[in-house]
C-alpha positions as MATLAB code, in Angstrom:
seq = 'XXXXXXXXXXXXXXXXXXXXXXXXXXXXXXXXXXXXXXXXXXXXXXXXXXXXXXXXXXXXXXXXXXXXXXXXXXXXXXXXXXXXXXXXXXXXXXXXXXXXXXXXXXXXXXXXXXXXXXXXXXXXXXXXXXXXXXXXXXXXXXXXXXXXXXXXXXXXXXXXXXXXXXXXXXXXXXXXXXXXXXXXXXX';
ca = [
      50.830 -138.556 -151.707;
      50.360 -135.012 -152.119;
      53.730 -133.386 -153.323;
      53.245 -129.782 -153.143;
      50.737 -129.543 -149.818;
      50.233 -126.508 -147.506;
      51.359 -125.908 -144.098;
      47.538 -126.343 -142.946;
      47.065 -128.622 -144.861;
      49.661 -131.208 -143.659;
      49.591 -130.108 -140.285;
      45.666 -130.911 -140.300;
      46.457 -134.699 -141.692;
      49.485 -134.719 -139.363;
      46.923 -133.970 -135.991;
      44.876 -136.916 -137.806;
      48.110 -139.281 -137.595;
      48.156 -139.364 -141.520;
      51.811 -141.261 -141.914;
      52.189 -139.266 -145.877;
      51.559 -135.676 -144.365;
      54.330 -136.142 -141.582;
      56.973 -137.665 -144.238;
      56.247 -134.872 -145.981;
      56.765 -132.328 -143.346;
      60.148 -134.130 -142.482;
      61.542 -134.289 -146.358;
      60.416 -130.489 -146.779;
      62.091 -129.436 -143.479;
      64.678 -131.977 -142.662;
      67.666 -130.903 -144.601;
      67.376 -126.645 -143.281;
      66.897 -127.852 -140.144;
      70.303 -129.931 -139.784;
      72.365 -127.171 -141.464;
      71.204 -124.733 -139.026;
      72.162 -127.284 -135.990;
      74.974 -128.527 -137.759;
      76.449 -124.519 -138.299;
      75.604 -124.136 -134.574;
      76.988 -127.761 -133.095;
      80.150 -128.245 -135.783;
      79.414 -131.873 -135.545;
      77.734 -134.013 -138.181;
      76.150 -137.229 -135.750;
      75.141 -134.787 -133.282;
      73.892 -132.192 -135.057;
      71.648 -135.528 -136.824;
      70.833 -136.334 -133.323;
      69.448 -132.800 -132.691;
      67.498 -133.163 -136.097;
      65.932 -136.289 -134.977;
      64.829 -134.633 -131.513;
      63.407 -131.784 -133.006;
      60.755 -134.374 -135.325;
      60.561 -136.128 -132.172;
      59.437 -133.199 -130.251;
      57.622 -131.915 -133.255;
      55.799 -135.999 -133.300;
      55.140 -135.498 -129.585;
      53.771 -132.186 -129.756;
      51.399 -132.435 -133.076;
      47.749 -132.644 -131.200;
      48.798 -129.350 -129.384;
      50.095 -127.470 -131.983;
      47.952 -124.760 -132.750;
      47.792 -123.346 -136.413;
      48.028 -119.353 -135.866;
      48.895 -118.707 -139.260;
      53.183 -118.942 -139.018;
      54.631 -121.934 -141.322;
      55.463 -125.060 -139.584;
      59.329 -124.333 -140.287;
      58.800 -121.404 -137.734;
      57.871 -123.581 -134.731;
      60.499 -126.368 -135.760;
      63.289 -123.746 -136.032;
      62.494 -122.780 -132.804;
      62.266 -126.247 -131.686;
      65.850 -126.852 -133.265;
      67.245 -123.532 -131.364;
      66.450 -124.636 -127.789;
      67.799 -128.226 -128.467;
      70.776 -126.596 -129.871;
      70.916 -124.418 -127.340;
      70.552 -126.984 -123.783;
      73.015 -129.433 -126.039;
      75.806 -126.759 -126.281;
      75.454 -125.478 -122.440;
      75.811 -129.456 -121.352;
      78.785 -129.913 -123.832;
      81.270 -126.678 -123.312;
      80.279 -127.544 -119.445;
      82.225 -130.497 -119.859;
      84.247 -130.024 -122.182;
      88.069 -130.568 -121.744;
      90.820 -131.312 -124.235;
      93.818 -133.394 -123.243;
      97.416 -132.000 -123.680;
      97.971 -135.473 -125.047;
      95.628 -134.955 -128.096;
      97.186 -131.735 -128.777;
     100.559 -133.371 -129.539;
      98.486 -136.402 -131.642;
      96.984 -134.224 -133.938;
      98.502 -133.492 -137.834;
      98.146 -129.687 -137.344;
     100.005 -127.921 -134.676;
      98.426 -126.780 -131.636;
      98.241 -123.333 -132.560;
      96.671 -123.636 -135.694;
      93.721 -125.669 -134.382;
      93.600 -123.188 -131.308;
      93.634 -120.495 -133.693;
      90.811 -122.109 -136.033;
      88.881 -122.631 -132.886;
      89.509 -119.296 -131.431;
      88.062 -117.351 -134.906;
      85.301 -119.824 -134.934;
      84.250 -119.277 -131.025;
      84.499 -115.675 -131.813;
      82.293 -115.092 -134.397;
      79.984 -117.373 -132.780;
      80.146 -115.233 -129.807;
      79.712 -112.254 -132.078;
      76.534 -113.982 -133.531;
      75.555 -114.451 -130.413;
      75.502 -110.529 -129.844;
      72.602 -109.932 -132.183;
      69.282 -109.650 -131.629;
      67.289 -113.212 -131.838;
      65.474 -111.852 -134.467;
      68.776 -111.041 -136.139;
      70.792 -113.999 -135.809;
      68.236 -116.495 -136.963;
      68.100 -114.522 -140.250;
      71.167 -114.236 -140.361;
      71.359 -118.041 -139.512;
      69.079 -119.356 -142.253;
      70.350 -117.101 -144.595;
      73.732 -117.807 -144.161;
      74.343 -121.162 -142.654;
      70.942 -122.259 -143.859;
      71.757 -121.058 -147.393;
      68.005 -119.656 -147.571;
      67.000 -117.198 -149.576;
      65.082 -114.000 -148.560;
      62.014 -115.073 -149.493;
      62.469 -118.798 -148.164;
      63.515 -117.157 -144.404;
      60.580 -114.651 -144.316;
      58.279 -117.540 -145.044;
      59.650 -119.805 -142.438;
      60.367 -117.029 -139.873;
      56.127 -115.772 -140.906;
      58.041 -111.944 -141.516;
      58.195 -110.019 -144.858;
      60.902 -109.990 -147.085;
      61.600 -106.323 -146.186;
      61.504 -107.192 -142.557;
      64.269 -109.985 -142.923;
      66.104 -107.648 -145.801;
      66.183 -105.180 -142.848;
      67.658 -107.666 -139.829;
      69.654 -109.242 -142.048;
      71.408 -105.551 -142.646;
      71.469 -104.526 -139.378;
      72.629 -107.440 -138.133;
      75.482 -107.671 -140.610;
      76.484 -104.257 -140.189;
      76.461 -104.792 -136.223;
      78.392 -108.085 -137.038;
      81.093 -106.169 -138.657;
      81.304 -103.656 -136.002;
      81.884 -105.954 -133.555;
      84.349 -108.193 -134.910;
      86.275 -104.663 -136.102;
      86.289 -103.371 -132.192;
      87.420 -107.086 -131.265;
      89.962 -106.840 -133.952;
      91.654 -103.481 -132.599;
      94.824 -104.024 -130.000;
      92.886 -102.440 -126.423;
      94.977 -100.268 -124.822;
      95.571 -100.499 -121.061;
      95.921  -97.623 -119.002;
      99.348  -98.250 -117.341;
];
């Protein structure tokens, strides 16, 4: 087993089925790809389902894959944000929460709703950014990358992702400051 192989390197033995080179991938990747699903789904098992449909997807789609330069992280990320992405439009479609599990729950109501509410905004907020932004700010953040680690897997520079990860904090800030200011209605 090679322990320290390239991107084009394993992805070359991966296209020849070699078992080693997609272990490898998975170990490398496995654990930044379920923090970023599991920051976006809030759920451990599902956000480990998600994982294990993105190196599904990644299995099924290995002869295809063409090598254009961009680290393998880049097209798994990507794989892991549309997963995340159909998964969360399916779930707050059907999502309902019985008065009765209010009352059974150790924390009053409005605590959870409140928890809930500051989590749903800033992931709204998030949301607001450019793509480009929010997965920087994403793996940087949630992912616990460092600059260097997200420009490789993102195939930018380290200026580049110093830059979105600025702007996209600073935009960030400015929108959850206007959300936090009382609106006032014209009477």
């Amino acid at each position: 087993m090679q322990p320290h192989s390239s991107d084009t390197e394993l992805i070359n033995r991966a296209k020849a089925a070699d078992p080693s080179a997609l272990s490898q991938i998975y170990e490398r990747y496995s654990p930044a790809i379920y923090r970023y699903i599991f920051y976006r789904v809030r759920d451990p098992e599902l956000a480990e389902d998600l994982r294990a449909e993105v190196f599904l997807r990644m299995l099924e789609g290995m002869d295809r894959y063409e090598d254009r330069g961009w680290p393998i992280s880049a097209w798994l990320y990507r794989i892991a944000r549309d997963r995340t992405i159909d998964t969360l439009r399916r779930k707050y479609r059907r999502m309902r929460l019985p008065l009765e599990e209010w009352n059974e729950t150790c924390e009053g109501p409005d605590i959870i709703l409140s928890v809930q509410l500051d989590y749903e905004e800033l992931r709204q907020s998030i949301n607001l950014l450019t793509e480009s932004q929010r997965q920087v700010i994403l793996l940087r953040f949630m992912g616990e990358l460092s600059v260097q680690e997200v420009a490789k897997r993102l195939g930018r520079t380290e200026g580049a992702v110093k830059a979105l990860q600025y702007r996209g904090l600073q935009t960030l800030a400015r929108i959850l400051r206007n959300n936090a200011t009382p609106q006032h209605v014209a009477a």
